[in-house]
C-alpha positions in Angstrom: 54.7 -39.3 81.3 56.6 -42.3 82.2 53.7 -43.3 85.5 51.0 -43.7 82.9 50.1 -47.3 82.7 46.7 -47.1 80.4 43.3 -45.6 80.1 42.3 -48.2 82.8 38.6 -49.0 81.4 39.5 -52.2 80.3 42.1 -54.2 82.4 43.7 -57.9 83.0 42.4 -59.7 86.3 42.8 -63.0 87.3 39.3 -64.7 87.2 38.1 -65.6 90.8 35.8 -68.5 88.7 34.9 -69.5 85.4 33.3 -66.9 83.3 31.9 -66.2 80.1 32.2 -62.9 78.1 29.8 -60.8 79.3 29.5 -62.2 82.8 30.5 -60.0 86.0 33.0 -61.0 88.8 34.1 -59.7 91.9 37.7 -59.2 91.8 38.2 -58.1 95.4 37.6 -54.2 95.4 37.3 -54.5 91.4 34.5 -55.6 89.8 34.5 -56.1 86.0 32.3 -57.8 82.7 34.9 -60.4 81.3 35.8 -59.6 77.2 36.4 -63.4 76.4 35.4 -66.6 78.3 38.0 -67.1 80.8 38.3 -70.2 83.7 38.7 -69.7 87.1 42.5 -68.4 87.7 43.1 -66.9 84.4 43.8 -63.7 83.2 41.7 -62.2 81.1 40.6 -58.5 80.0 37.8 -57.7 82.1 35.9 -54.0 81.6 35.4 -51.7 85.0 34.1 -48.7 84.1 31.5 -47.9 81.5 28.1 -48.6 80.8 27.0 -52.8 80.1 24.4 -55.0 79.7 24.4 -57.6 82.6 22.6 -60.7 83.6 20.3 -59.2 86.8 17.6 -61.0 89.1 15.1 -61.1 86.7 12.0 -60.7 89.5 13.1 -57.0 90.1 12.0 -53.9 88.4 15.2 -51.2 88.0 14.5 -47.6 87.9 16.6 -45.4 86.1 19.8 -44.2 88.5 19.0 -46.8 90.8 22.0 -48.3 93.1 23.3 -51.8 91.4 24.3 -54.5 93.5 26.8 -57.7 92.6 25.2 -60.8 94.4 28.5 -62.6 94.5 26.4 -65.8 95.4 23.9 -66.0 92.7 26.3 -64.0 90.1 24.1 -61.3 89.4 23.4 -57.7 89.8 20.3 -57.0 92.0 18.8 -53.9 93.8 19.1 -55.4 96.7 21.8 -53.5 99.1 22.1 -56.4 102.0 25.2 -58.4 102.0 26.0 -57.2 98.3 28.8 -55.2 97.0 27.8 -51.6 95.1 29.2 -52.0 91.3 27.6 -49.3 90.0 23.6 -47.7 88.8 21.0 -48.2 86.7 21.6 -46.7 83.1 18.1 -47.4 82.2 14.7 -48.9 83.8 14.9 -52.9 83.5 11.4 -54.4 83.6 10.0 -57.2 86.3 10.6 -59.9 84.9 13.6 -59.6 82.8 16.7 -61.0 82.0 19.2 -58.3 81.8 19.9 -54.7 83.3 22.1 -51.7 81.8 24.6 -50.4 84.5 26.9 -47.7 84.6 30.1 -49.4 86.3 31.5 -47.3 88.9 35.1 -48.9 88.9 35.4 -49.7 92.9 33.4 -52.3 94.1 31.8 -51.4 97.5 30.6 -53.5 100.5 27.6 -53.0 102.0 28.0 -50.4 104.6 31.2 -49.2 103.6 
């Protein structure tokens, strides 16, 4: 098939600030986990679909299937649906207080309200 480009999990974007692997951005309607450390205005391989571990406000409790939110201010994935952008759902429960959160990436970023 001569439209297929690739298997699209995995995909270059140009880094909208500095990141290190394992660190979300917001990519305009893409959201991704960068592979490598990568400075603003880069290209690097940055994963959109799939199932991570992420940095997350660590004063929330997650249930399991929970919506996940990117707060493109404090660079993190929250619970919290107001003026954050949908990225994807809880994989598993993430305690209060902790660190980290397992997300399934749904591969569009979505506003708030959209």
């Amino acid at each position: 098939m001569k439209t297929y480009v690739q298997p699209g999990e995995v995909v270059p974007l140009i880094a909208p600030y500095d990141r290190l692997s394992g660190e979300g951005a917001l990519v305009g309607a893409l959201f991704g986990v960068a592979t490598v450390n990568v400075l603003n205005t880069v290209e690097a391989n940055f994963i959109i679909t799939g199932v991570v571990v992420i940095k997350k406000t660590s004063a929330q409790a997650w249930t399991q299937g929970a919506l996940i939110y990117w707060d493109n201010t404090a660079k993190e994935a929250t619970n919290v649906s107001t003026s954050n952008t949908r990225i994807g759902a809880a994989l598993l429960a993430a305690a209060n207080p902790s660190a980290t959160g397992t997300v399934r990436l749904n591969g569009i970023a979505t506003p708030t309200g959209a």
